[in-house]
VMD Tcl script that builds the backbone (N, CA, C; Angstrom):
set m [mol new atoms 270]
animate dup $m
set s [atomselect $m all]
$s set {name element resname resid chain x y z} {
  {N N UNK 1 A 12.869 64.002 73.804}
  {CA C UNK 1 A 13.073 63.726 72.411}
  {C C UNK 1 A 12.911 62.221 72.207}
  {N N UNK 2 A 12.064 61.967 71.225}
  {CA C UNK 2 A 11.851 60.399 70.997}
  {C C UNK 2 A 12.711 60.067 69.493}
  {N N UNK 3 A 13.271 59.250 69.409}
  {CA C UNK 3 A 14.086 59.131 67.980}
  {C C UNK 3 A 12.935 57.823 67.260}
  {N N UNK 4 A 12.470 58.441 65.853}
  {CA C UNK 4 A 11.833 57.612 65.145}
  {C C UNK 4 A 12.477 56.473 63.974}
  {N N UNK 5 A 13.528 56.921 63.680}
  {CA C UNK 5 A 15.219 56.272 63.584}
  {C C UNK 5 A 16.157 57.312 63.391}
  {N N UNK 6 A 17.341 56.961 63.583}
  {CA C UNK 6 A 18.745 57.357 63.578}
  {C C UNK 6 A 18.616 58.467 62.845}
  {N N UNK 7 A 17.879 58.968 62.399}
  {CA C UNK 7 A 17.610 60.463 61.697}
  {C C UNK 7 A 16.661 61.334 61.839}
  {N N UNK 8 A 15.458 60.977 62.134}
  {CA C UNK 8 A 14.192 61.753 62.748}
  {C C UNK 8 A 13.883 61.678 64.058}
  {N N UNK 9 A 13.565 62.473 64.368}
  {CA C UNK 9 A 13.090 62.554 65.939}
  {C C UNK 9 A 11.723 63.528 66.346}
  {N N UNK 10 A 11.061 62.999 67.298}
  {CA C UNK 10 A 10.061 64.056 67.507}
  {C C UNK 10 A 10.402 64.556 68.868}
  {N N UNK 11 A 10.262 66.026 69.096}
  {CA C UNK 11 A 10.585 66.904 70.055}
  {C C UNK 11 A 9.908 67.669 70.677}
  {N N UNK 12 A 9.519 68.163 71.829}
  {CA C UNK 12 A 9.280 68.950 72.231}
  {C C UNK 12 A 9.833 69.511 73.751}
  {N N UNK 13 A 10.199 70.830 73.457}
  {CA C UNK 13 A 11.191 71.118 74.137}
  {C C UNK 13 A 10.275 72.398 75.286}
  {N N UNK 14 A 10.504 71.302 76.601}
  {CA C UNK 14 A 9.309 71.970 77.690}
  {C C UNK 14 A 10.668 72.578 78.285}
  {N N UNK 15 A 9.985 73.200 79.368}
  {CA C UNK 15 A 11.476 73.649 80.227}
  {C C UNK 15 A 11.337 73.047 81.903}
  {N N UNK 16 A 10.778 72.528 81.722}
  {CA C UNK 16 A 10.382 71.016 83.328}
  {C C UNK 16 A 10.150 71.970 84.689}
  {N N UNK 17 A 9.852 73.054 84.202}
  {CA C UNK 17 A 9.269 74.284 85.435}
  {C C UNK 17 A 7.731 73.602 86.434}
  {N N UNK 18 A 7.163 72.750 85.868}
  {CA C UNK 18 A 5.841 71.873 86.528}
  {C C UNK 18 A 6.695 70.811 87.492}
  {N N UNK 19 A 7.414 70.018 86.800}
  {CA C UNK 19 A 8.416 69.020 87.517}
  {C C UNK 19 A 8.915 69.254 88.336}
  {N N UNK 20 A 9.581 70.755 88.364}
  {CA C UNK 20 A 10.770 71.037 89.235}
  {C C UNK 20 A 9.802 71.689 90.742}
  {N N UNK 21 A 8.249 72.789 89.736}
  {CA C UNK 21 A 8.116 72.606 91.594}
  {C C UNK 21 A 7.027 71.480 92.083}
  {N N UNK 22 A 7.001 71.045 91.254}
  {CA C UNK 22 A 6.161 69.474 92.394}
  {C C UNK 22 A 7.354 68.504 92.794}
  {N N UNK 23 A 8.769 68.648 92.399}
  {CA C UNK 23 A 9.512 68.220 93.049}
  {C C UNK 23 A 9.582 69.504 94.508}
  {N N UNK 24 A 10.149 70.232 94.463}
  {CA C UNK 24 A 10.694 71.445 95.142}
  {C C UNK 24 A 9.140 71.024 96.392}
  {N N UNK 25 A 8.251 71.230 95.649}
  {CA C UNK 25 A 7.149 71.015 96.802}
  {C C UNK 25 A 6.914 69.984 97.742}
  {N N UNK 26 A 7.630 68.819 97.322}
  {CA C UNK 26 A 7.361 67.763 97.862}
  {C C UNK 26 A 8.771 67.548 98.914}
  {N N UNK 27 A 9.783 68.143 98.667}
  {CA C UNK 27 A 10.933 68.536 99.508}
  {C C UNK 27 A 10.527 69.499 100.484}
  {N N UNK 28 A 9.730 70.373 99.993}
  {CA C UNK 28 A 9.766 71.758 101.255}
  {C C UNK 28 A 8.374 70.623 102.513}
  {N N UNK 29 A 7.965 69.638 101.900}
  {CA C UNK 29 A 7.318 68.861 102.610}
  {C C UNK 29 A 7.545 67.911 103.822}
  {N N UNK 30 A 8.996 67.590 103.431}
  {CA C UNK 30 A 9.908 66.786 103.954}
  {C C UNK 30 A 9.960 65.435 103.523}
  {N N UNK 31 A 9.972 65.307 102.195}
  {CA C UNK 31 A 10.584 64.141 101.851}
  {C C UNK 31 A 11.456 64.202 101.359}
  {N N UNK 32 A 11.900 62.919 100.315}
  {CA C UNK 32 A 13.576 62.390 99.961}
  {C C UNK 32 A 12.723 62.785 98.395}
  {N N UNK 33 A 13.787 63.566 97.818}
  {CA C UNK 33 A 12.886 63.649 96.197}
  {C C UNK 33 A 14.383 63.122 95.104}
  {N N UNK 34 A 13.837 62.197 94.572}
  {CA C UNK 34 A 14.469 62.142 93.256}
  {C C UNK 34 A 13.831 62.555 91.984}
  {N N UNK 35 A 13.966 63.285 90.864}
  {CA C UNK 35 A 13.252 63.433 90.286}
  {C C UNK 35 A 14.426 63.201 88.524}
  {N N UNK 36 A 12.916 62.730 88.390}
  {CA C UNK 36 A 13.347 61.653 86.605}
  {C C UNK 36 A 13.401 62.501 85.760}
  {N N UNK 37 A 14.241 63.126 85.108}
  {CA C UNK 37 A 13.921 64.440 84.013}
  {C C UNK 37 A 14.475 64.511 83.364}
  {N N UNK 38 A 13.908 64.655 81.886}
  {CA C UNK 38 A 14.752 64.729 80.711}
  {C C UNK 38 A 15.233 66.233 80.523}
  {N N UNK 39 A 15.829 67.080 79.752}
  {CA C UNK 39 A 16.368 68.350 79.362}
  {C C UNK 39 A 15.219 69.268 80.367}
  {N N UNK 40 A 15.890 69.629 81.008}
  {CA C UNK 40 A 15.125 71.241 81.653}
  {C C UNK 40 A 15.735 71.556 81.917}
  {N N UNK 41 A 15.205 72.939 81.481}
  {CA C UNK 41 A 16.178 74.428 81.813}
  {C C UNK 41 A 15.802 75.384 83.128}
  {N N UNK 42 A 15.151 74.846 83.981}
  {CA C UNK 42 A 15.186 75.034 85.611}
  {C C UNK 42 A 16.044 74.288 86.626}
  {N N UNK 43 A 16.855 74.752 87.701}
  {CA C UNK 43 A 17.604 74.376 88.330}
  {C C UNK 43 A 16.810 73.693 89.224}
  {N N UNK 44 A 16.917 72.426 89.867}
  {CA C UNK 44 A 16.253 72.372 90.985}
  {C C UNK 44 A 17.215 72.866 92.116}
  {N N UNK 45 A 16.657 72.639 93.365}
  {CA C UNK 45 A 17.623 72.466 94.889}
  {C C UNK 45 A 18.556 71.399 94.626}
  {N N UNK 46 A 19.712 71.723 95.205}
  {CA C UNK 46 A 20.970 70.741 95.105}
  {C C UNK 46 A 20.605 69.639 96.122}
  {N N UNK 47 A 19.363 69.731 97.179}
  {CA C UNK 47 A 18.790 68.571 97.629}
  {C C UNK 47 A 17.608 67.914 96.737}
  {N N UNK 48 A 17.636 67.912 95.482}
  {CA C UNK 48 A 16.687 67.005 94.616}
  {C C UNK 48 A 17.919 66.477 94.097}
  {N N UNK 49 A 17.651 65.013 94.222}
  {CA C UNK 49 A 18.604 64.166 93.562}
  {C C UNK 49 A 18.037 63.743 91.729}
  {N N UNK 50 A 18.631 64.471 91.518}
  {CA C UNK 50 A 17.701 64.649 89.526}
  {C C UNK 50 A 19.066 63.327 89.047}
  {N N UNK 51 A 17.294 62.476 88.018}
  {CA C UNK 51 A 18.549 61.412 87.171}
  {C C UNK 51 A 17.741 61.708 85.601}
  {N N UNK 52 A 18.892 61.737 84.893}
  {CA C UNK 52 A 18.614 62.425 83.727}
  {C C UNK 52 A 18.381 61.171 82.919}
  {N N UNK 53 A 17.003 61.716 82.054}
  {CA C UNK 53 A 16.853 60.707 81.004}
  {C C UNK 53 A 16.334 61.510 80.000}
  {N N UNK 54 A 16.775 60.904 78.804}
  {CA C UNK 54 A 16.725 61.746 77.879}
  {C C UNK 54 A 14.974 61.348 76.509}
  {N N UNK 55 A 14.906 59.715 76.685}
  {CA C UNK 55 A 13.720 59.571 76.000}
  {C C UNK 55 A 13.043 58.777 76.573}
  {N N UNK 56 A 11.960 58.389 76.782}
  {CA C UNK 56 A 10.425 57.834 77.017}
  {C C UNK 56 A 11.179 56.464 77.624}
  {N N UNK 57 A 11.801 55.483 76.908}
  {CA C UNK 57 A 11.973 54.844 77.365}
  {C C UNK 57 A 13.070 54.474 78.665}
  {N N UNK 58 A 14.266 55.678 78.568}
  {CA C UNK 58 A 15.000 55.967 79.226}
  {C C UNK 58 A 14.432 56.162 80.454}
  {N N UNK 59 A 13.614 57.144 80.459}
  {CA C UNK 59 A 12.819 57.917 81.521}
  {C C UNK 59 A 12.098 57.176 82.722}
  {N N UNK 60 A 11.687 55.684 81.770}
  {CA C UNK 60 A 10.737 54.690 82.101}
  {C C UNK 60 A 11.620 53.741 83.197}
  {N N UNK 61 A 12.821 53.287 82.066}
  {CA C UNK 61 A 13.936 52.312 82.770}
  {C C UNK 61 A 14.381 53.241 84.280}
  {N N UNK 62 A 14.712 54.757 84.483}
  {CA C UNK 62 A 15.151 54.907 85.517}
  {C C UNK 62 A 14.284 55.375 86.296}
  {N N UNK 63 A 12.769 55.410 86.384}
  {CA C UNK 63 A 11.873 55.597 87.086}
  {C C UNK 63 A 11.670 54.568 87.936}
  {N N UNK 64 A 11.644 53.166 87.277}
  {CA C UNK 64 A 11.417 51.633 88.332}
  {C C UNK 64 A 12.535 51.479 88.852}
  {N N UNK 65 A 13.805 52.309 87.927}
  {CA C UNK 65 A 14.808 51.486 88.842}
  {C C UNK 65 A 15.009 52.623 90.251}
  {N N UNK 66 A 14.692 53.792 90.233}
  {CA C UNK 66 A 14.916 54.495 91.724}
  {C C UNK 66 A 13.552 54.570 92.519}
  {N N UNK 67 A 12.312 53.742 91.919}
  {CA C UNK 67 A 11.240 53.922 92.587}
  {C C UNK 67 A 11.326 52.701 93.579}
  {N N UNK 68 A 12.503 51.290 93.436}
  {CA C UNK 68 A 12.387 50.779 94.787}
  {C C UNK 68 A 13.489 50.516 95.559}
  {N N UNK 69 A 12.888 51.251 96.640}
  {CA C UNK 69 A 14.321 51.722 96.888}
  {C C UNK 69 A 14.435 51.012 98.428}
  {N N UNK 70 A 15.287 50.726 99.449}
  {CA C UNK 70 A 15.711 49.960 100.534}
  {C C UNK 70 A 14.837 50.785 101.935}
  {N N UNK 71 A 14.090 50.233 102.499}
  {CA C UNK 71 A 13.704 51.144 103.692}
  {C C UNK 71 A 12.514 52.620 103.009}
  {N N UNK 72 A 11.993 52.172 101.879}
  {CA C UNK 72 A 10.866 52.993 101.209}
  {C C UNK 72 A 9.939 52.962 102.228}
  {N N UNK 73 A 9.084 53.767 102.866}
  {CA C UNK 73 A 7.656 53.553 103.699}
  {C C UNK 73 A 6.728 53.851 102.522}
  {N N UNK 74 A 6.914 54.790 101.708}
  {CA C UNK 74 A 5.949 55.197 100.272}
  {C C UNK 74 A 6.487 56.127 99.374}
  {N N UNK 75 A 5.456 55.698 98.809}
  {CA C UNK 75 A 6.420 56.093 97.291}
  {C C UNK 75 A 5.027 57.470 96.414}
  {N N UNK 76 A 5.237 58.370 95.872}
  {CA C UNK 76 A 4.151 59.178 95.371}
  {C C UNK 76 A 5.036 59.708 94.027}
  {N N UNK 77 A 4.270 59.375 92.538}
  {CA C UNK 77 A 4.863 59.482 91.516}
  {C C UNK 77 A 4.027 60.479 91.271}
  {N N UNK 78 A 4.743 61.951 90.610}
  {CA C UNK 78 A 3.770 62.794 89.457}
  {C C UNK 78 A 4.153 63.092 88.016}
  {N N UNK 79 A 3.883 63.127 87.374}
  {CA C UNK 79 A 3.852 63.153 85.701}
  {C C UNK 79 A 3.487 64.354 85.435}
  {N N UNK 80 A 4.568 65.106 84.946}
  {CA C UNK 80 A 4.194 66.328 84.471}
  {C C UNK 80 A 4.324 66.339 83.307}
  {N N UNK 81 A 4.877 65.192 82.101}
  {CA C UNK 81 A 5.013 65.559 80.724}
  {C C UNK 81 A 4.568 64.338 80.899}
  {N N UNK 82 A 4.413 64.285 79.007}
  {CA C UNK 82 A 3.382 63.520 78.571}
  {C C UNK 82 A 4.263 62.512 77.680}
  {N N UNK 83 A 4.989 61.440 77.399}
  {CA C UNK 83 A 6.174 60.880 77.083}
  {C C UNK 83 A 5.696 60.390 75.778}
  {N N UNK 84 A 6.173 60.348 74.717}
  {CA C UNK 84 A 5.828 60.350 73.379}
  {C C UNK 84 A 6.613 58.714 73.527}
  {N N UNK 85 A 5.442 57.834 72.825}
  {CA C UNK 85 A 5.904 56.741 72.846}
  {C C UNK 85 A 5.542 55.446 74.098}
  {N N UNK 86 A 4.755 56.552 74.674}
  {CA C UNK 86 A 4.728 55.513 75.956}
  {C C UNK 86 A 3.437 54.644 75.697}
  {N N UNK 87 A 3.140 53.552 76.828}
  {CA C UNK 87 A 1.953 53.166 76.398}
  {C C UNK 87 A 1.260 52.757 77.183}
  {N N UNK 88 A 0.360 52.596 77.843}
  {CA C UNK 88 A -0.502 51.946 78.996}
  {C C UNK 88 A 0.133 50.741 79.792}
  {N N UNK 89 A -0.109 50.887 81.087}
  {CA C UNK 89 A 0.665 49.245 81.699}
  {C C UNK 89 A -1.025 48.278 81.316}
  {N N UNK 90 A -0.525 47.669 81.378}
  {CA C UNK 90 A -1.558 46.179 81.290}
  {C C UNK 90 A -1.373 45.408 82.899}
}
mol reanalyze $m
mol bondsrecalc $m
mol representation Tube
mol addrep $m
């Protein structure tokens, strides 16, 4: 949900079933998965460490902040929604 001000908002309400198994997949792989997700109505594994964000920019702020992380060898980001509001890095 992106808020356009304090009264409108634009929405779309996915159910993060793409997210959850390219997370789930990347665990049954053997890595460490955190995964960034706003409202979904799929459970992941209680070994995906899920941090909830609720809009575009939220989503953004806790993506850099758990993408560097102490003793990282690599890092592999996937995007399964499309974040209303976002905008190209430069």
């Amino acid at each position: 949900m992106e808020y356009i001000d304090p009264v409108r908002v634009i929405s779309n309400n996915s159910s993060g079933k793409m997210g959850v198994a390219v997370a789930e997949a990347a665990l049954n792989a053997g890595a460490e998965v955190t995964l960034v997700a706003g409202k979904i109505t799929v459970q992941p594994s209680s070994r995906i460490k899920v941090v909830d964000g609720e809009t575009a920019e939220k989503c953004s702020e806790l993506y850099t902040a758990n993408l560097v992380r102490k003793n990282t060898t690599f890092c592999i980001s996937s995007s399964c929604r499309r974040l209303a509001g976002s905008s190209p890095c430069n």
